[in-house]
CHARMM-style PDB file with segment names, atoms N, HN, CA, C and O in Angstrom:
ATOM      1  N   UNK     1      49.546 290.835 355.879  1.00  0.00      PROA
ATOM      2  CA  UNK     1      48.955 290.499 357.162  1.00  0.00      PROA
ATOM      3  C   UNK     1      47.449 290.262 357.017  1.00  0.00      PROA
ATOM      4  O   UNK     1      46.799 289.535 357.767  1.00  0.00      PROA
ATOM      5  N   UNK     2      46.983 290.916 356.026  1.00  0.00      PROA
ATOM      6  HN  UNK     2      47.511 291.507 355.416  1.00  0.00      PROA
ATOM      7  CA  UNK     2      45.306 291.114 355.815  1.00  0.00      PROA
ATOM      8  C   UNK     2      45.022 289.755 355.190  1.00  0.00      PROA
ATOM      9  O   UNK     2      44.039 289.083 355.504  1.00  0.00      PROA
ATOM     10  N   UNK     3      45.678 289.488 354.541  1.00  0.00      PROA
ATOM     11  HN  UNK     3      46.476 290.034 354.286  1.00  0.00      PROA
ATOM     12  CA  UNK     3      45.819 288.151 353.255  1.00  0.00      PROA
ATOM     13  C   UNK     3      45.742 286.883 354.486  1.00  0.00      PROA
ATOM     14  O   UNK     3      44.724 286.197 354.398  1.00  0.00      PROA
ATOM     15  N   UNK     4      46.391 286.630 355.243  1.00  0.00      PROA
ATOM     16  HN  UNK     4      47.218 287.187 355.314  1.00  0.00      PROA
ATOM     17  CA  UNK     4      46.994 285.910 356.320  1.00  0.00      PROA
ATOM     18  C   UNK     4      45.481 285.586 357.134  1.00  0.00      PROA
ATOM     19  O   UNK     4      45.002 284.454 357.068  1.00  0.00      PROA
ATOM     20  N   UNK     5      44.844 286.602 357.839  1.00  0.00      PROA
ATOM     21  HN  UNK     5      45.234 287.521 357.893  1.00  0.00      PROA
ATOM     22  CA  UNK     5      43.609 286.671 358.632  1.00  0.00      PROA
ATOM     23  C   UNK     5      42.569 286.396 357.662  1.00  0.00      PROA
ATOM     24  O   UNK     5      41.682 285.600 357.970  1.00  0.00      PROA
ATOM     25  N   UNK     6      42.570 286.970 356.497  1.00  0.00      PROA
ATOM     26  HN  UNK     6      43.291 287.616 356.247  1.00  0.00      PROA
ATOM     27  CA  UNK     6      41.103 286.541 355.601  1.00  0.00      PROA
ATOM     28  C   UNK     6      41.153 284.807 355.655  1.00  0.00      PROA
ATOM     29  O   UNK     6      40.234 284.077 356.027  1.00  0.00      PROA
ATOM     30  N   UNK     7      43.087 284.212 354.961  1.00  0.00      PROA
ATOM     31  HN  UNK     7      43.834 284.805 354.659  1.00  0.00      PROA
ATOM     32  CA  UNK     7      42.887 282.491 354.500  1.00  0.00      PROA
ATOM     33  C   UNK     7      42.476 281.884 356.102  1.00  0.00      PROA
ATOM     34  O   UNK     7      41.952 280.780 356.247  1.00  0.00      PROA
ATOM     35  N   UNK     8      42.796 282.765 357.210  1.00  0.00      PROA
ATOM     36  HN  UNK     8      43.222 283.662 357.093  1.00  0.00      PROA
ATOM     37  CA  UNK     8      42.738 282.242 358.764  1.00  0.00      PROA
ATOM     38  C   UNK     8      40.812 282.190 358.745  1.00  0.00      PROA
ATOM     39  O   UNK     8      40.462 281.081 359.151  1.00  0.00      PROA
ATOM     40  N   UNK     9      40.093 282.717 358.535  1.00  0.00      PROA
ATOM     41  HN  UNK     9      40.376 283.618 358.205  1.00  0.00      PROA
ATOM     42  CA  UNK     9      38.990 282.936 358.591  1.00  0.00      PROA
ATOM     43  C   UNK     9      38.304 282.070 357.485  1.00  0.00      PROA
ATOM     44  O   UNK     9      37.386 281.292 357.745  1.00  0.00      PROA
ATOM     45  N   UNK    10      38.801 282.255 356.271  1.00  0.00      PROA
ATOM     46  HN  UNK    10      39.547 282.886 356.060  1.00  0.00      PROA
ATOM     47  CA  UNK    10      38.043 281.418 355.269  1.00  0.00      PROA
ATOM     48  C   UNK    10      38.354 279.608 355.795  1.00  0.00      PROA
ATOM     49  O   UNK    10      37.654 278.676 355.398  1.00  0.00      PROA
ATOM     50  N   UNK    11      39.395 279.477 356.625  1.00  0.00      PROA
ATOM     51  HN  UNK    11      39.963 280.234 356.947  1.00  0.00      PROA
ATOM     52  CA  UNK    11      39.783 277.888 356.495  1.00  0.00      PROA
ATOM     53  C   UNK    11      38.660 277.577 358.003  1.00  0.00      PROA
ATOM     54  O   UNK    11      37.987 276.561 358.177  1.00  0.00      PROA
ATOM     55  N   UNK    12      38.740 278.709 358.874  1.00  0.00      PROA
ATOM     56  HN  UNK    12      39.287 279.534 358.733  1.00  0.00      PROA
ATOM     57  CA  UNK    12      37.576 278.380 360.285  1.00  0.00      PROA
ATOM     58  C   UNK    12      36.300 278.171 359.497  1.00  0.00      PROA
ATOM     59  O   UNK    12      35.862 277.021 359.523  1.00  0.00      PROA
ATOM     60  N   UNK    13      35.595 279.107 358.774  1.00  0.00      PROA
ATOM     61  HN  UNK    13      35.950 280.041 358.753  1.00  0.00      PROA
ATOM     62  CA  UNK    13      34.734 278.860 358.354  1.00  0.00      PROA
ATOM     63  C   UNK    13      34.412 277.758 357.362  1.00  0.00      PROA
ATOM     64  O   UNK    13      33.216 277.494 357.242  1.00  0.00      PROA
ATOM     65  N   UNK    14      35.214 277.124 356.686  1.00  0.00      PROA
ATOM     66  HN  UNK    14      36.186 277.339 356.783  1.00  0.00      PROA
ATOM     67  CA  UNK    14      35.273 275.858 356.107  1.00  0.00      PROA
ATOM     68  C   UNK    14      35.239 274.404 357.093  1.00  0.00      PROA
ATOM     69  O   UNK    14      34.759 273.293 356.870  1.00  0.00      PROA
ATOM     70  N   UNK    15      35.885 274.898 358.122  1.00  0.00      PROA
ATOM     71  HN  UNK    15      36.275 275.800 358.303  1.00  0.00      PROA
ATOM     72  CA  UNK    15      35.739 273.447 359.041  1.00  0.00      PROA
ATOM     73  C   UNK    15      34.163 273.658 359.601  1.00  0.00      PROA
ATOM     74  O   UNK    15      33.342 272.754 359.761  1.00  0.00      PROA
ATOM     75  N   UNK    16      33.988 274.912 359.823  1.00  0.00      PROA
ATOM     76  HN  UNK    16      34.654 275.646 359.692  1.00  0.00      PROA
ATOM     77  CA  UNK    16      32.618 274.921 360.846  1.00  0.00      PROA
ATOM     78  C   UNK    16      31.754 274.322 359.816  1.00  0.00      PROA
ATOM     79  O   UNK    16      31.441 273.250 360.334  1.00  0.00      PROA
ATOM     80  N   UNK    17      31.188 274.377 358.674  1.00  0.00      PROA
ATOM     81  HN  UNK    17      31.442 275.247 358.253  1.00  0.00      PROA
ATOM     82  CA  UNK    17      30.679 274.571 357.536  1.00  0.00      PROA
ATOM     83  C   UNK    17      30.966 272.689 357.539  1.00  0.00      PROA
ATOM     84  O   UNK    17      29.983 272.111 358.005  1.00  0.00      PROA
ATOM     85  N   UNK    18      31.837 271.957 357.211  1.00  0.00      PROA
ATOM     86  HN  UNK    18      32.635 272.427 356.833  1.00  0.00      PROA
ATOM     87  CA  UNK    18      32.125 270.423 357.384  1.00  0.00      PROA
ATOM     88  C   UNK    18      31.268 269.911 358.471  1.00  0.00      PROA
ATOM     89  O   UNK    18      30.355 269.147 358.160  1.00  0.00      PROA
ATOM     90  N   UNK    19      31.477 270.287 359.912  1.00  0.00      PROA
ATOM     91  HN  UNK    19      32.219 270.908 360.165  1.00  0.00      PROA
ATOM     92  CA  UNK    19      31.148 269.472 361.011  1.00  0.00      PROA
ATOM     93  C   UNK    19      29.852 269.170 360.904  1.00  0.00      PROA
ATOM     94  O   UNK    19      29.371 268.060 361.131  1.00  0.00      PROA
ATOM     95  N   UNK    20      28.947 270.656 360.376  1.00  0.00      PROA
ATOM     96  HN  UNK    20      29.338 271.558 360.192  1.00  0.00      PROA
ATOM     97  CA  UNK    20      27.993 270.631 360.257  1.00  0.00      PROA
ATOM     98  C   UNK    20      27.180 269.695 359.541  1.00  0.00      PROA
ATOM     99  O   UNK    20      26.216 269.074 359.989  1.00  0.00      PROA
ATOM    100  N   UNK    21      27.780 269.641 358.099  1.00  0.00      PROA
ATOM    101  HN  UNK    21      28.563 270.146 357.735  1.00  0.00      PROA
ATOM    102  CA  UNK    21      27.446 268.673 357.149  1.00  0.00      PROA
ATOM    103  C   UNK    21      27.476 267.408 357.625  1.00  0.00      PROA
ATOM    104  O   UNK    21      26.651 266.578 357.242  1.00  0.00      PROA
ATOM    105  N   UNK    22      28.599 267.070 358.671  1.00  0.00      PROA
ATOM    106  HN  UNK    22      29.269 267.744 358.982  1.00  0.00      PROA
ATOM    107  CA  UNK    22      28.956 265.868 358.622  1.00  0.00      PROA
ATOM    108  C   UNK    22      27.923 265.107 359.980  1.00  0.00      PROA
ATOM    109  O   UNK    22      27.582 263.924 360.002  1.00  0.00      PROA
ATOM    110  N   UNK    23      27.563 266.204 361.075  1.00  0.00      PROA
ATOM    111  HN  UNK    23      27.839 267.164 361.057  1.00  0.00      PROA
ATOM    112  CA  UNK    23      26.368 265.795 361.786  1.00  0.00      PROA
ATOM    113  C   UNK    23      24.869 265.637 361.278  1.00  0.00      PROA
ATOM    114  O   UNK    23      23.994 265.562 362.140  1.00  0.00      PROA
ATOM    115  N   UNK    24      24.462 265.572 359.727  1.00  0.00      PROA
ATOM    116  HN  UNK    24      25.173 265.633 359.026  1.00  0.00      PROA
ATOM    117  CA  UNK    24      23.328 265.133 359.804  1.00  0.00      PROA
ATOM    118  C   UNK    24      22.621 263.566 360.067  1.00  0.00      PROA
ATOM    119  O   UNK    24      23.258 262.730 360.708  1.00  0.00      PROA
ATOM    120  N   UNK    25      21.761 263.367 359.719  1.00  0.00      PROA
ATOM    121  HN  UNK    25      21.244 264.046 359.198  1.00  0.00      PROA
ATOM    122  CA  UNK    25      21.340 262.557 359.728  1.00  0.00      PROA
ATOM    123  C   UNK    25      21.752 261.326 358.748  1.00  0.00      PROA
ATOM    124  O   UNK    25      21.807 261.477 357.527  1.00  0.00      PROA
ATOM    125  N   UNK    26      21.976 260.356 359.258  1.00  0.00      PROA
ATOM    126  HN  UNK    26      21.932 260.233 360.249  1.00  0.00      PROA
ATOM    127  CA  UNK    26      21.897 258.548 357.991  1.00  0.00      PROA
ATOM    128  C   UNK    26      20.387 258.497 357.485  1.00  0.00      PROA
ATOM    129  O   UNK    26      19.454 258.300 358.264  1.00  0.00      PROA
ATOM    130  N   UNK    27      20.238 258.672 356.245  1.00  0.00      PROA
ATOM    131  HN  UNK    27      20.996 258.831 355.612  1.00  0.00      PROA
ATOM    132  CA  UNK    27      19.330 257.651 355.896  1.00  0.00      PROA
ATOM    133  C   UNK    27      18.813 256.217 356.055  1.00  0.00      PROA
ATOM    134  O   UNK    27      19.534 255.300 355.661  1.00  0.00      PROA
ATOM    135  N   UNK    28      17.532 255.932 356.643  1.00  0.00      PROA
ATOM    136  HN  UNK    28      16.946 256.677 356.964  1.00  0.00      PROA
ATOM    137  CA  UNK    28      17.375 254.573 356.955  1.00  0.00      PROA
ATOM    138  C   UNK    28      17.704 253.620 355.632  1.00  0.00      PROA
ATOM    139  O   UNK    28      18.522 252.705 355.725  1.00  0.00      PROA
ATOM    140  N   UNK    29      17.034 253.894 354.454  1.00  0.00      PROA
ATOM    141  HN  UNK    29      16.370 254.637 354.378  1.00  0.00      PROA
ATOM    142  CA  UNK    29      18.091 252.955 353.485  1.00  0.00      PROA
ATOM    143  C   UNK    29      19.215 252.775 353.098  1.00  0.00      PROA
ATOM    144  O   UNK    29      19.515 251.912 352.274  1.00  0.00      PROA
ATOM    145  N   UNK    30      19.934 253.489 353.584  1.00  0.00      PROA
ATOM    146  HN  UNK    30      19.690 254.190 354.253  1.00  0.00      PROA
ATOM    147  CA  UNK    30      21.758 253.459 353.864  1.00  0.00      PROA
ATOM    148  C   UNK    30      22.096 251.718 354.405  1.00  0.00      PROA
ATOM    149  O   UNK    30      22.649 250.771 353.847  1.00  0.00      PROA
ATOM    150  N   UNK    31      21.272 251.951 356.127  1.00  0.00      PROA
ATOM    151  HN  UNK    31      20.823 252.721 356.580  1.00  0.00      PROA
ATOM    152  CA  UNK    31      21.918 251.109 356.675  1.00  0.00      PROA
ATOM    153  C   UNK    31      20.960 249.466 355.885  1.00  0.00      PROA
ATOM    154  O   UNK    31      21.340 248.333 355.592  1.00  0.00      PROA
ATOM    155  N   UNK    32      19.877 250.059 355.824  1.00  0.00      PROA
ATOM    156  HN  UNK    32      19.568 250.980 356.061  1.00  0.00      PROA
ATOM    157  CA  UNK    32      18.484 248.537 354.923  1.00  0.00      PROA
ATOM    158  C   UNK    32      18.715 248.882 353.671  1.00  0.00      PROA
ATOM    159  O   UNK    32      17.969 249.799 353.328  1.00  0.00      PROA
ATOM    160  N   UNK    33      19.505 248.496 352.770  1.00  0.00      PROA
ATOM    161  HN  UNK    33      20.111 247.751 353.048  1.00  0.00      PROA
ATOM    162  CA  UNK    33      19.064 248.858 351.440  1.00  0.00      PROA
ATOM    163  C   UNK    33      17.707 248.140 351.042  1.00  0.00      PROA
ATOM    164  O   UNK    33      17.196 248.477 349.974  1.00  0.00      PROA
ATOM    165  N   UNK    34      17.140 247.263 351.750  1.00  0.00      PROA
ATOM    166  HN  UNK    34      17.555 246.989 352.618  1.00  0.00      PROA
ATOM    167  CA  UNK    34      16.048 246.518 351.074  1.00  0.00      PROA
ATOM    168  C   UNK    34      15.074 247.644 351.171  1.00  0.00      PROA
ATOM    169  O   UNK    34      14.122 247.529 350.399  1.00  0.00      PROA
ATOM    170  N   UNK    35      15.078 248.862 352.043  1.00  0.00      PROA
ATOM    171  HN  UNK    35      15.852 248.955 352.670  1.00  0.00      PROA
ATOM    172  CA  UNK    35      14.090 249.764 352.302  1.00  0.00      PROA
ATOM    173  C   UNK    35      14.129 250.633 351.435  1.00  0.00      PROA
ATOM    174  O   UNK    35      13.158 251.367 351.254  1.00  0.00      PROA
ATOM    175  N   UNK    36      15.034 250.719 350.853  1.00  0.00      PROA
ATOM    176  HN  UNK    36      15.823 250.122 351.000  1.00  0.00      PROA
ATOM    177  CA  UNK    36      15.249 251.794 349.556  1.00  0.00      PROA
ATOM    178  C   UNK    36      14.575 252.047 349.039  1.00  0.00      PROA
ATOM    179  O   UNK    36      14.186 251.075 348.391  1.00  0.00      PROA
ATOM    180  N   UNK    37      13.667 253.491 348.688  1.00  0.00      PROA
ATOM    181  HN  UNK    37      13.982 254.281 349.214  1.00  0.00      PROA
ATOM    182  CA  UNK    37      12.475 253.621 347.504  1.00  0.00      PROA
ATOM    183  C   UNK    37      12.888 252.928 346.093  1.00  0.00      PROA
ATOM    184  O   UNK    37      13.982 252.841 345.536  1.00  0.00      PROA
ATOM    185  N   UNK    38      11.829 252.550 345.794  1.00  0.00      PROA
ATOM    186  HN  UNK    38      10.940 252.621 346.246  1.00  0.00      PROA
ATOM    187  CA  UNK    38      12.004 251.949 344.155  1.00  0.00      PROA
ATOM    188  C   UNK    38      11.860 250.990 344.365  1.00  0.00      PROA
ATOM    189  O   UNK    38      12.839 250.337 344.004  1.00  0.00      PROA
ATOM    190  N   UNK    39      10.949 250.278 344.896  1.00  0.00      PROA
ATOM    191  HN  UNK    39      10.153 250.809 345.190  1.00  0.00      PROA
ATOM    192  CA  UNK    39      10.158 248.661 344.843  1.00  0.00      PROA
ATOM    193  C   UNK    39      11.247 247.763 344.871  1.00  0.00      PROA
ATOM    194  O   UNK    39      12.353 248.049 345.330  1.00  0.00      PROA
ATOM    195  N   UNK    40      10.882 246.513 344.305  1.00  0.00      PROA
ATOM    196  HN  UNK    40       9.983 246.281 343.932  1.00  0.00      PROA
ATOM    197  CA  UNK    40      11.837 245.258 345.293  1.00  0.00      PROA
ATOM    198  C   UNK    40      12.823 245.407 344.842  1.00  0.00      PROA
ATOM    199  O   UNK    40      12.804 245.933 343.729  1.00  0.00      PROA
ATOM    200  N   UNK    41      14.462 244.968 345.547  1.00  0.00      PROA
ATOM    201  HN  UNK    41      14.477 244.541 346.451  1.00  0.00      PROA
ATOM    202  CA  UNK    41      15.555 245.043 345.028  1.00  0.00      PROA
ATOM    203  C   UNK    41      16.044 243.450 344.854  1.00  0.00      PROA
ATOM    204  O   UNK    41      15.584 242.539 345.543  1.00  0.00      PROA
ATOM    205  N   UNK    42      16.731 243.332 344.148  1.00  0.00      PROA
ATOM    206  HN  UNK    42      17.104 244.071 343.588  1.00  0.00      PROA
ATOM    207  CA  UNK    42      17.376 241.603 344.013  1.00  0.00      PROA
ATOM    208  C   UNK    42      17.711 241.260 345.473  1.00  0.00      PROA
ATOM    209  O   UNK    42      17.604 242.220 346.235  1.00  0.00      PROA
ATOM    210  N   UNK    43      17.951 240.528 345.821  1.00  0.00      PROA
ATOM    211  HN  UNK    43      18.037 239.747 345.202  1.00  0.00      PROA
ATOM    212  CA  UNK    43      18.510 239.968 347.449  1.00  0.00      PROA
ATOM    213  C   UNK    43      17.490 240.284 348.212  1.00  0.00      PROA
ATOM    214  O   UNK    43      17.591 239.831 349.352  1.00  0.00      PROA
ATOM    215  N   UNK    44      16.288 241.063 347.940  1.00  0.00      PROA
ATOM    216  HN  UNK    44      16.206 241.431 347.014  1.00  0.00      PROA
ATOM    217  CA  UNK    44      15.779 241.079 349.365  1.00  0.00      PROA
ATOM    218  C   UNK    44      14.317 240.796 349.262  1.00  0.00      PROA
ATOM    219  O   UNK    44      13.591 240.951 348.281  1.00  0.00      PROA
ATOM    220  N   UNK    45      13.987 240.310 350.570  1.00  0.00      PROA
ATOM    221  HN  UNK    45      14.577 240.184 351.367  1.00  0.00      PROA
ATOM    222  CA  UNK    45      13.002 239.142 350.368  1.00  0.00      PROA
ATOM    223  C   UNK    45      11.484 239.967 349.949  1.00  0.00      PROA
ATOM    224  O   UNK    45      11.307 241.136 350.293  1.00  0.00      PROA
ATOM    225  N   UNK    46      10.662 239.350 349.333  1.00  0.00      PROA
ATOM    226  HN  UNK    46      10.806 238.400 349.054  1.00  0.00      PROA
ATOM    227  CA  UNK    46       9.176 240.073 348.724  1.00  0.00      PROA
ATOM    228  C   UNK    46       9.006 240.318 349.665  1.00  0.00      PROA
ATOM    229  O   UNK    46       9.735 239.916 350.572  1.00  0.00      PROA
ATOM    230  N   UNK    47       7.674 241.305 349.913  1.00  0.00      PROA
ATOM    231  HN  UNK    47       7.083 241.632 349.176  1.00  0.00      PROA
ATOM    232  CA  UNK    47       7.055 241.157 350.982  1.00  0.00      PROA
ATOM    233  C   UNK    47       5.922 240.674 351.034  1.00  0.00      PROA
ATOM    234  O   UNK    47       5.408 240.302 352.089  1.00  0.00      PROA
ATOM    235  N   UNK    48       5.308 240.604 349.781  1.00  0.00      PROA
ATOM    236  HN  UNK    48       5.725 240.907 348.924  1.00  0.00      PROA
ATOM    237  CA  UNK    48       3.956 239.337 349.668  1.00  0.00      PROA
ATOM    238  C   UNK    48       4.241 237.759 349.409  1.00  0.00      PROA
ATOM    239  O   UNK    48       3.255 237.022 349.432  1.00  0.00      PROA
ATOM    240  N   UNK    49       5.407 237.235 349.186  1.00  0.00      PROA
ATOM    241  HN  UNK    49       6.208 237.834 349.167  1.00  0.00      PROA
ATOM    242  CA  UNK    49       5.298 235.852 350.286  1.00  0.00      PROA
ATOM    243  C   UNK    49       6.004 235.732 351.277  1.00  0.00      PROA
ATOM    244  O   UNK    49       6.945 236.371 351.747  1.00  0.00      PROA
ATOM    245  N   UNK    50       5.428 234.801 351.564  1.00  0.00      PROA
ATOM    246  HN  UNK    50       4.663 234.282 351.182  1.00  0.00      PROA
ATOM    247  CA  UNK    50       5.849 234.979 353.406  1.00  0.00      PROA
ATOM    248  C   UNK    50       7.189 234.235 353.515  1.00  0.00      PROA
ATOM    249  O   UNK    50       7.893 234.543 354.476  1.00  0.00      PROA
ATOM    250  N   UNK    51       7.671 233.233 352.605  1.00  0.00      PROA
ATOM    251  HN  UNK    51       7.099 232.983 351.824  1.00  0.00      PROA
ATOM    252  CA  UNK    51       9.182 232.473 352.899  1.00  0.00      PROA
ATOM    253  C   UNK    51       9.545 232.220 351.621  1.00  0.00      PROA
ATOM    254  O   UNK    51       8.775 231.884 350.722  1.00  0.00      PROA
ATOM    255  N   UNK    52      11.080 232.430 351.507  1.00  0.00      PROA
ATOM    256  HN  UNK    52      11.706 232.704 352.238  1.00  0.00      PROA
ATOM    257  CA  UNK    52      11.618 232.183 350.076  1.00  0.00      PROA
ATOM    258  C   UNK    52      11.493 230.517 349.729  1.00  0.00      PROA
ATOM    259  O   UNK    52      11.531 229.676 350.628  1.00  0.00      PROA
ATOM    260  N   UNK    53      11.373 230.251 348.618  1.00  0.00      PROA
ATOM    261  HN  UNK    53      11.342 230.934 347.889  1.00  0.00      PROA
ATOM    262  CA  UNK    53      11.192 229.121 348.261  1.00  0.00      PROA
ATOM    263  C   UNK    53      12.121 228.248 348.289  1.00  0.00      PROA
ATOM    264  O   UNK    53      12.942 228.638 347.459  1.00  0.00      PROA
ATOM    265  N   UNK    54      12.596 226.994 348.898  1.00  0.00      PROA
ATOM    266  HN  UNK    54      11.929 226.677 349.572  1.00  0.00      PROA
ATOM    267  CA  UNK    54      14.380 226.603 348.542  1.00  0.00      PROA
ATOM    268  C   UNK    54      14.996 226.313 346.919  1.00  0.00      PROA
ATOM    269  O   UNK    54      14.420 226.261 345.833  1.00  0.00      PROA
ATOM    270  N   UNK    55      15.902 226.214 347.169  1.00  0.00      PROA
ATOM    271  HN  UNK    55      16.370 226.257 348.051  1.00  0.00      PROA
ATOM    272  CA  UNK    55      16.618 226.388 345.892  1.00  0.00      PROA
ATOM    273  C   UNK    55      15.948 224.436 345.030  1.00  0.00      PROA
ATOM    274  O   UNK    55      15.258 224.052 344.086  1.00  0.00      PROA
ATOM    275  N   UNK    56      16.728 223.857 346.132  1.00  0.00      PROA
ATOM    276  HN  UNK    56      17.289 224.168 346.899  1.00  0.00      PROA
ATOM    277  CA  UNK    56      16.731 222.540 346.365  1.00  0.00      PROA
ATOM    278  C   UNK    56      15.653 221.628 347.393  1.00  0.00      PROA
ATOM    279  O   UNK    56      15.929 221.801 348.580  1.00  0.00      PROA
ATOM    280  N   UNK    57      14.386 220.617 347.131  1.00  0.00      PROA
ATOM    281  HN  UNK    57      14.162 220.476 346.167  1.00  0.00      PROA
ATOM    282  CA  UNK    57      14.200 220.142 348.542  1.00  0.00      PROA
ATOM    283  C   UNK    57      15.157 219.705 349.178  1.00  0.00      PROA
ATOM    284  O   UNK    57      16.379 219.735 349.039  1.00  0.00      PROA
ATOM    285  N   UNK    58      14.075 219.065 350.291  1.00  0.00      PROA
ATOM    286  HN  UNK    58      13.082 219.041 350.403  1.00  0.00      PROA
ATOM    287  CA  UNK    58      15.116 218.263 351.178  1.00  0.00      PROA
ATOM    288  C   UNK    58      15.451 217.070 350.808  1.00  0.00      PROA
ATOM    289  O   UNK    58      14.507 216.484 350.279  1.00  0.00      PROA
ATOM    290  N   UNK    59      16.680 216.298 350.884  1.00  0.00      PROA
ATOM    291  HN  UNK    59      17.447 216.774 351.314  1.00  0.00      PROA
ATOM    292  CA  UNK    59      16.889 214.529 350.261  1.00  0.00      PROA
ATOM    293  C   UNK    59      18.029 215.170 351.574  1.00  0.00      PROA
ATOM    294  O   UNK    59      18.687 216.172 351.853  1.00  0.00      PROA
ATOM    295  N   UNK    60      17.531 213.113 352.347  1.00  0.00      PROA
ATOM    296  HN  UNK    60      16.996 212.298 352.121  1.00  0.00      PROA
ATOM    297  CA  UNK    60      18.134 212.692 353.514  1.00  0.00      PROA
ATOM    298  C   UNK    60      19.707 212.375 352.933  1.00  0.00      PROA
ATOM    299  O   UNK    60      20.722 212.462 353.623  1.00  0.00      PROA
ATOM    300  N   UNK    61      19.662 212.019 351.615  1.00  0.00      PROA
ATOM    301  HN  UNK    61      18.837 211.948 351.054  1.00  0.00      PROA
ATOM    302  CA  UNK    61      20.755 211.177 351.174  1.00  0.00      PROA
ATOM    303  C   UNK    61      20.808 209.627 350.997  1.00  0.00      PROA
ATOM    304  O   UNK    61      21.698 208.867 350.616  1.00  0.00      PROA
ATOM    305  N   UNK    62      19.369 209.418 351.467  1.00  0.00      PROA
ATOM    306  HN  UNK    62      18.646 210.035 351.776  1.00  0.00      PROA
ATOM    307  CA  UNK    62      19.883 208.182 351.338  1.00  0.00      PROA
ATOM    308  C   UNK    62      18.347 207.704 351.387  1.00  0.00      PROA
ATOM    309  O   UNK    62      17.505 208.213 352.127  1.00  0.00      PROA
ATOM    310  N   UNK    63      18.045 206.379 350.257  1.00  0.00      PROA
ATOM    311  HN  UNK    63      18.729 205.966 349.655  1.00  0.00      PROA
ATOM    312  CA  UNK    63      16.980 205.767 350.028  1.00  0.00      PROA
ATOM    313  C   UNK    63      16.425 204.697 349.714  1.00  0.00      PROA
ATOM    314  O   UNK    63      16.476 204.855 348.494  1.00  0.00      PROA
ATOM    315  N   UNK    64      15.859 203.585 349.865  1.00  0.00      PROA
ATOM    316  HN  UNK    64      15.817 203.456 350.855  1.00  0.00      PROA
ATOM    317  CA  UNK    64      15.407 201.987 349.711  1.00  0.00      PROA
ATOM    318  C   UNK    64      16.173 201.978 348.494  1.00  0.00      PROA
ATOM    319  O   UNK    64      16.937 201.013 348.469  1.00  0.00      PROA
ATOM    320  N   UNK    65      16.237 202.689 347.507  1.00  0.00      PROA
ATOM    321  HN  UNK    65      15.616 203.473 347.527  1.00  0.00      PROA
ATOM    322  CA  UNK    65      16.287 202.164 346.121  1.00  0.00      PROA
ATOM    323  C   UNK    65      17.989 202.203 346.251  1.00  0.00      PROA
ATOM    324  O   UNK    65      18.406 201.597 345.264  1.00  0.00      PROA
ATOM    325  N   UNK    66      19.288 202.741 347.189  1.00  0.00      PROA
ATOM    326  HN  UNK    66      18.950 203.233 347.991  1.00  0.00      PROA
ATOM    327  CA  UNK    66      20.417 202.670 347.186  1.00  0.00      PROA
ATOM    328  C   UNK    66      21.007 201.500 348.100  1.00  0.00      PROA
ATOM    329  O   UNK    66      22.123 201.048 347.843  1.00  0.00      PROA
ATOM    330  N   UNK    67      20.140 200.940 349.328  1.00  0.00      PROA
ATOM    331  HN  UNK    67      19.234 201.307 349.537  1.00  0.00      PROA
ATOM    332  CA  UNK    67      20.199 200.039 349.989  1.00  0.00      PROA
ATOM    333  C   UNK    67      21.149 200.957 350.979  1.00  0.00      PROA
ATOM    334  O   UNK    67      22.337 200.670 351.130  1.00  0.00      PROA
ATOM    335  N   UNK    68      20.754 201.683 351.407  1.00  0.00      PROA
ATOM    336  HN  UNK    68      19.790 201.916 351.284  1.00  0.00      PROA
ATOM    337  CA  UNK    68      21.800 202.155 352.543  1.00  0.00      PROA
ATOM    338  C   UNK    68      21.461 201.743 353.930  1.00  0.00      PROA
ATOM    339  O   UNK    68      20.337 201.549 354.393  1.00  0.00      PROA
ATOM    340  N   UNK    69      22.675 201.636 354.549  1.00  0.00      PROA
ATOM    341  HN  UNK    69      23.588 201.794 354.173  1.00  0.00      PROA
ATOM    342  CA  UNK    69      22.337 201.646 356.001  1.00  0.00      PROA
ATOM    343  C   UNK    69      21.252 202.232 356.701  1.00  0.00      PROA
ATOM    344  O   UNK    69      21.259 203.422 357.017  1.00  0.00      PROA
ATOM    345  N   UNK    70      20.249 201.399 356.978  1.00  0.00      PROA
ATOM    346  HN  UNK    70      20.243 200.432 356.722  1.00  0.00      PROA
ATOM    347  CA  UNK    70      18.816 202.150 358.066  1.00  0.00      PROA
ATOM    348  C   UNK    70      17.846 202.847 357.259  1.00  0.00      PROA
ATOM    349  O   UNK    70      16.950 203.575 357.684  1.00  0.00      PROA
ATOM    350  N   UNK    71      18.127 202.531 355.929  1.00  0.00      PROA
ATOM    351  HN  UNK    71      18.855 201.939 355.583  1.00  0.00      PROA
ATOM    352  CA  UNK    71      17.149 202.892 355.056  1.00  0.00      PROA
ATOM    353  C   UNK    71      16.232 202.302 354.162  1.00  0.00      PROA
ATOM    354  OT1 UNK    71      15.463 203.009 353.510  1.00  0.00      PROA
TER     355      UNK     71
END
């Protein structure tokens, strides 16, 4: 019976002991990994320039030298 009330007590005190854990706080770099300590990460943008560079310019597709329509 004693055996019975101690595992009854050790398993309450194991959930109380969870909830607790489980109400702290998120870390803000959880949800931003770009905020993550440890300086810049791949994917996320510098913060000393101001716009990523394109991969590619821009081309309309179409140019005097192809003779296209309106060009």
């Amino acid at each position: 019976m004693m055996s019975k009330f101690l595992c009854f007590v050790l398993i309450i005190s194991m959930m109380i002991l969870m909830i607790g854990v489980a109400a702290g706080n998120i870390n803000e770099w959880v949800l931003e990994p770009c905020k993550r300590p440890g300086g810049p990460h791949p994917g996320c943008p510098n913060p000393k320039n101001k716009a990523p560079t394109p991969a590619n310019p821009y081309n309309r597709g179409c140019s005097r030298i192809h003779r296209c329509r309106g060009g």
